[in-house]
VEXDREN-2710 file (C-alpha; in Angstrom, 1 decimal):
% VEXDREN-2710
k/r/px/py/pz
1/UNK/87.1/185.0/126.2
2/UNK/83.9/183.3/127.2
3/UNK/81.4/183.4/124.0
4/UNK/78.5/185.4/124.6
5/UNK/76.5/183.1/121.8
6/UNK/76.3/179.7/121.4
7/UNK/78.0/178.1/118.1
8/UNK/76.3/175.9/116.3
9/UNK/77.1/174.1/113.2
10/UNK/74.4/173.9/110.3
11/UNK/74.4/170.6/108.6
12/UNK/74.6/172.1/105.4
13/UNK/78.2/173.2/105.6
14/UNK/79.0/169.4/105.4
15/UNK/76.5/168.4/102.9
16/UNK/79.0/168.1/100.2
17/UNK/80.0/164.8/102.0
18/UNK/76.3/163.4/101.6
19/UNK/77.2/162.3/105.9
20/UNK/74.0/160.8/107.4
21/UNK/72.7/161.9/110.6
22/UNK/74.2/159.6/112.5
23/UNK/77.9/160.8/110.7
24/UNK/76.9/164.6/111.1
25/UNK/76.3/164.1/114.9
26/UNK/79.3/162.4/115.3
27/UNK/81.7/165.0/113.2
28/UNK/80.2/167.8/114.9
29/UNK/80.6/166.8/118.6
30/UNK/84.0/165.5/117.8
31/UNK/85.0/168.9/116.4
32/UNK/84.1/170.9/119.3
33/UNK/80.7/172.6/119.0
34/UNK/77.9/173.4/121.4
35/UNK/74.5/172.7/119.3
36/UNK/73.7/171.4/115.9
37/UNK/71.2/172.5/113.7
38/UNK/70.0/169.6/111.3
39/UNK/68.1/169.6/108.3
40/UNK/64.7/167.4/108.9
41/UNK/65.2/165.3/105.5
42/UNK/68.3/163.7/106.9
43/UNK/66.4/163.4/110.2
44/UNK/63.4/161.7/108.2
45/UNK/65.6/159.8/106.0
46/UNK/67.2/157.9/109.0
47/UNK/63.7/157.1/110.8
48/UNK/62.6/155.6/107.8
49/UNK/65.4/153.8/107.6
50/UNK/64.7/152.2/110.7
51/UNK/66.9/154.5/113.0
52/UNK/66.0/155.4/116.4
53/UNK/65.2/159.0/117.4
54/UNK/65.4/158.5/121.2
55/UNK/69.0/156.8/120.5
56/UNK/69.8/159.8/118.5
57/UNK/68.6/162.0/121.3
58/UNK/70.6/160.5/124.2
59/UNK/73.9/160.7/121.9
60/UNK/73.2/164.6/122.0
61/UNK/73.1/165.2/125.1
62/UNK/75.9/162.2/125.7
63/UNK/77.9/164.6/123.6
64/UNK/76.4/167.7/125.0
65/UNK/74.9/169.1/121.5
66/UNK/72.0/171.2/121.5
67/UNK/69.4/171.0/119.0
68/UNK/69.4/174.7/118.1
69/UNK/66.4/174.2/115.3
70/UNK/66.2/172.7/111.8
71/UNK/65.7/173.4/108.5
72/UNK/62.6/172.8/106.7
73/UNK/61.3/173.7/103.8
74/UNK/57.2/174.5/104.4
75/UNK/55.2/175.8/101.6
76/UNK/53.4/177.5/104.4
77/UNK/53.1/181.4/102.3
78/UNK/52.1/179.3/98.6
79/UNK/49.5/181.3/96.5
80/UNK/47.6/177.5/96.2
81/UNK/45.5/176.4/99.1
82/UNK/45.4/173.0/98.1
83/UNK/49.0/173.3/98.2
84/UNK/49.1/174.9/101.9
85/UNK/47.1/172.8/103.6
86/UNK/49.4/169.3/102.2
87/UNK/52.2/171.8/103.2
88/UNK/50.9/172.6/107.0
89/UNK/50.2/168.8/107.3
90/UNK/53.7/168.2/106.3
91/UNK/55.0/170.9/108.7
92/UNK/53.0/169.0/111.8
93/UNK/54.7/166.0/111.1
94/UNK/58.2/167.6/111.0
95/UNK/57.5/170.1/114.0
96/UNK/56.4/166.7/115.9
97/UNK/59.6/164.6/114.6
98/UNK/62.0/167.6/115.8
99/UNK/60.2/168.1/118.9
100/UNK/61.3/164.1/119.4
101/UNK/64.6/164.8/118.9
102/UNK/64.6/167.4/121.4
103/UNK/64.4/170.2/119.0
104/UNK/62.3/173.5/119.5
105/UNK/62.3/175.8/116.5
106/UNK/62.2/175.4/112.7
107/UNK/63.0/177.4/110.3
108/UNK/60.1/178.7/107.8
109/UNK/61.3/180.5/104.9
110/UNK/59.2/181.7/101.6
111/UNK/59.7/178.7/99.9
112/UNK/57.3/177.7/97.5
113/UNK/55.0/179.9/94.5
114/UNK/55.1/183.2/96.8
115/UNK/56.0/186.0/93.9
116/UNK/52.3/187.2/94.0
117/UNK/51.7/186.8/97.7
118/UNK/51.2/189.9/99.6
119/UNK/52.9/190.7/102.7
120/UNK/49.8/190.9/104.5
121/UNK/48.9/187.7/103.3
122/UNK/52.1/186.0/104.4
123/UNK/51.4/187.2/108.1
124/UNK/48.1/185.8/108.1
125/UNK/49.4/182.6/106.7
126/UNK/52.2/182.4/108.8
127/UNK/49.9/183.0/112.1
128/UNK/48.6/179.3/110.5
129/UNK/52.6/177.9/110.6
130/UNK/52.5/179.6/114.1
131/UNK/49.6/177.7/115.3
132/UNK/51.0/174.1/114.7
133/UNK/54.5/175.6/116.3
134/UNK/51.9/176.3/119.6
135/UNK/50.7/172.6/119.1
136/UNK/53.7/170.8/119.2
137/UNK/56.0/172.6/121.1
138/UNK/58.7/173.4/117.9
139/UNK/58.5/177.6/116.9
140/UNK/58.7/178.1/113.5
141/UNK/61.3/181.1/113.1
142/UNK/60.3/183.4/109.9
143/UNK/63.1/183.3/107.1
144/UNK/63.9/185.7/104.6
145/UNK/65.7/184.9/101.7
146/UNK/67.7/187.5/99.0
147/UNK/67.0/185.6/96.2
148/UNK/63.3/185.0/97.0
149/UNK/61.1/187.2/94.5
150/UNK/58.5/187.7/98.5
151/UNK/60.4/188.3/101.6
152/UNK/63.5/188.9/100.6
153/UNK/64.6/191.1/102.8
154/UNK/64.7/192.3/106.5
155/UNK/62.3/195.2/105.9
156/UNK/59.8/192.9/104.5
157/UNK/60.0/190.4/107.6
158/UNK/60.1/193.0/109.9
159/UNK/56.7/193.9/108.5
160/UNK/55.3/190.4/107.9
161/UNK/56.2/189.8/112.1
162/UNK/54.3/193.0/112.5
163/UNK/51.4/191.9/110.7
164/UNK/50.9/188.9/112.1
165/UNK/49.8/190.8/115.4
166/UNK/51.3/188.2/117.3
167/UNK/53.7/189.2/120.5
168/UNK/56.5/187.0/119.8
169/UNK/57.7/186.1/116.4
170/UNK/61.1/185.9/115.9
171/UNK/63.2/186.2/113.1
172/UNK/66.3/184.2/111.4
173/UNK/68.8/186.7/110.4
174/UNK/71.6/185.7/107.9
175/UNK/74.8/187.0/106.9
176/UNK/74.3/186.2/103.4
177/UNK/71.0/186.8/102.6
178/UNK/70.7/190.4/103.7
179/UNK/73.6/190.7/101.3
180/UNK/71.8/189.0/98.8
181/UNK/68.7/190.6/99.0
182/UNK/70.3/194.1/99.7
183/UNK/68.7/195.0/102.9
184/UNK/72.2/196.4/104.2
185/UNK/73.4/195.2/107.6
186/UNK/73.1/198.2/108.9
187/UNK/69.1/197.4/109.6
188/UNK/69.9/194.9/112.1
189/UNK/70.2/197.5/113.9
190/UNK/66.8/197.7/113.9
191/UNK/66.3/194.5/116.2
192/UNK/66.2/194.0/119.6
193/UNK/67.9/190.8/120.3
194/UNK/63.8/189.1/121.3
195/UNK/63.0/189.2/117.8
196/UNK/66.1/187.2/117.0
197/UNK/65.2/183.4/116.4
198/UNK/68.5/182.3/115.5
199/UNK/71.4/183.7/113.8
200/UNK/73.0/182.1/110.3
201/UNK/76.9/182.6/110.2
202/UNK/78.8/183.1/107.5
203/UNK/80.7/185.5/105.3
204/UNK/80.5/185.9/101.1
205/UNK/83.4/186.8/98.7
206/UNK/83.8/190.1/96.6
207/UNK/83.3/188.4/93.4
208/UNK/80.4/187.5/91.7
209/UNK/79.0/190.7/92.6
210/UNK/75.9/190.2/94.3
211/UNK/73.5/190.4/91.9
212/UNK/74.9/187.0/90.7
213/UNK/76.5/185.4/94.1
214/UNK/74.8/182.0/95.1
215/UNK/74.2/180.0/97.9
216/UNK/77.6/177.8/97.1
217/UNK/80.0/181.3/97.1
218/UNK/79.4/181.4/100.8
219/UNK/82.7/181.3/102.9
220/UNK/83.9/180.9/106.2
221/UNK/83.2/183.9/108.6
222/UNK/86.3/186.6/108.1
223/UNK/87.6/184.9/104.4
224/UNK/85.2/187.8/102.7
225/UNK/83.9/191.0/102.9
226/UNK/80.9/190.7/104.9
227/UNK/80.5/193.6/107.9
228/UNK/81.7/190.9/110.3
229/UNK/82.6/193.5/113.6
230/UNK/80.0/195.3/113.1
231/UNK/77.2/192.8/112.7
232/UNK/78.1/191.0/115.3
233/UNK/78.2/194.3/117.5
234/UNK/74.8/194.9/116.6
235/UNK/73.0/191.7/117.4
236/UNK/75.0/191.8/120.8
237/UNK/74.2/195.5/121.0
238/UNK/70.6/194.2/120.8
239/UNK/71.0/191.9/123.5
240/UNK/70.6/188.9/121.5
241/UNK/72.4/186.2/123.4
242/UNK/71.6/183.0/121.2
243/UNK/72.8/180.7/118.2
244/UNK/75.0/181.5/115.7
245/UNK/74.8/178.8/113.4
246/UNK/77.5/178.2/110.9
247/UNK/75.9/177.7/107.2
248/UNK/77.9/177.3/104.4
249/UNK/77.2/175.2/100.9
250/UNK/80.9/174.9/99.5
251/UNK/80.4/172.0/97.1
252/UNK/84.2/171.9/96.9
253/UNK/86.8/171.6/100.0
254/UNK/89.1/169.7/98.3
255/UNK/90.6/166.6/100.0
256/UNK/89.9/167.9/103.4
257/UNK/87.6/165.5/105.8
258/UNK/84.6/166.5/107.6
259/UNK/86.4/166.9/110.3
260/UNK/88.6/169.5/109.2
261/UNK/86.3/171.7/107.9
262/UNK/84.1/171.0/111.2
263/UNK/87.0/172.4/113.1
264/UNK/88.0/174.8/110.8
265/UNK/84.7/176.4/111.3
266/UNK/84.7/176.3/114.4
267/UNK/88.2/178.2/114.7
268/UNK/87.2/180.9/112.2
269/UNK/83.1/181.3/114.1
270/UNK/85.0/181.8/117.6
271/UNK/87.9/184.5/115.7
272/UNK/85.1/186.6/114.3
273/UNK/83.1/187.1/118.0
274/UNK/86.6/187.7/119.2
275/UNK/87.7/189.8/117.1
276/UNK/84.8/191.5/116.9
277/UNK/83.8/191.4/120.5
278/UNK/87.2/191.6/122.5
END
């Protein structure tokens, strides 16, 4: 059936192979996908090394890989000013480097000292993260994370976008972390497909229970328990037409290569929209 997304392969589901970015380009086109989403450490750690960005550029498009964004970690919402403003400088930089590479979105999660930051003072601060995404071209999308003791879930985004006043923020939604953070998938439902920056893929097992699941108990979309039909019905019901970016953090696959898991993603990302979908 034709996909009515575009797959994409997060970085991190092959970070247990400690791959460069050169090695992580070249695994992912090989194995079939349509974008990549990078993390900007590996991206920084190769132009330090002396790598070229504009050769890294024209062997995405060579392989016909789309920079769907990147992941970041901005202290952009941090309760110290001091610590903001090093952190907005930071994010300029990166937003500029992605922007190089032919990126146009990052991700901006509560990362950072944000367990006594208000909502209302996350949308003003993020209206600050916003402002440098206007500058240089790369939208930060506003992350929520279920283990975050701030913005944890979807209801608390949904209000932080709100806040912000501004027309057009979007949102990363992930599998896992409305699990996590017990916001029920039934909210997506909420959405319109607009307000969706980019979607994270994945799926999470029965056991731990959630109270004690981790990043690293993520699995491959349909090998848990996750709402996987009905999720994906929503967000299309929504109209979202956009990335669904496969993000797992096994630290254990065995003996398989890269490769294999690259492609075994892949398979299992395309059964779940069919399956879901056809």
């Amino acid at each position: 059936m034709p996909q009515p997304f575009t797959l994409c392969m997060n970085t991190s589901t092959l970070k247990s192979f400690s791959l460069d970015i050169v090695q992580q380009i070249d695994v992912v086109a090989e194995a079939g996908w349509r974008a990549i989403e990078p993390w900007v450490r590996d991206v920084v750690a190769y132009r330090d090394a002396g790598g070229s960005i504009p050769d890294r550029r024209a062997r995405l498009e060579d392989a016909g890989l789309t920079v769907a964004g990147a992941i970041a970690f901005p202290k952009w919402a941090d309760a110290d000013p001091a610590v903001r403003a090093a952190s907005l400088e930071d994010a300029r930089r990166e937003m500029e480097l992605m922007a190089s590479l032919g990126g146009t979105t990052i991700a901006a999660p509560p990362f950072g000292d944000v367990a006594n930051v208000t909502l209302d003072e996350m949308a003003e601060r993020f209206c600050a993260l916003d402002a440098i995404g206007r500058e240089t071209g790369v939208k930060p999308i506003l992350e929520f994370w279920g283990m975050a003791p701030r913005l944890s879930t979807l209801k608390e985004a949904l209000y932080v976008a709100a806040a912000t006043g501004l027309r057009d923020v979007q949102i990363l939604v992930d599998v896992y972390h409305l699990y996590k953070g017990g916001s029920g998938h039934a909210t997506v439902g909420l959405l319109d497909g607009s307000a969706i920056g980019i979607v994270h893929l994945n799926d999470y097992p029965a056991d731990p229970p959630r109270e004690a699941i981790g990043d690293a108990d993520r699995v491959f979309p349909g090998d848990g328990i996750a709402p996987m039909d009905a999720f994906l019905q929503d967000i299309h019901a929504a109209g979202y037409r956009g990335m669904l970016s496969l993000e797992l953090f096994n630290a254990d696959y065995g003996d398989r290569t890269p490769l294999a898991i690259a492609r075994e993603g892949l398979e299992k990302s395309q059964a779940a929209v069919e399956k879901a979908l056809g």
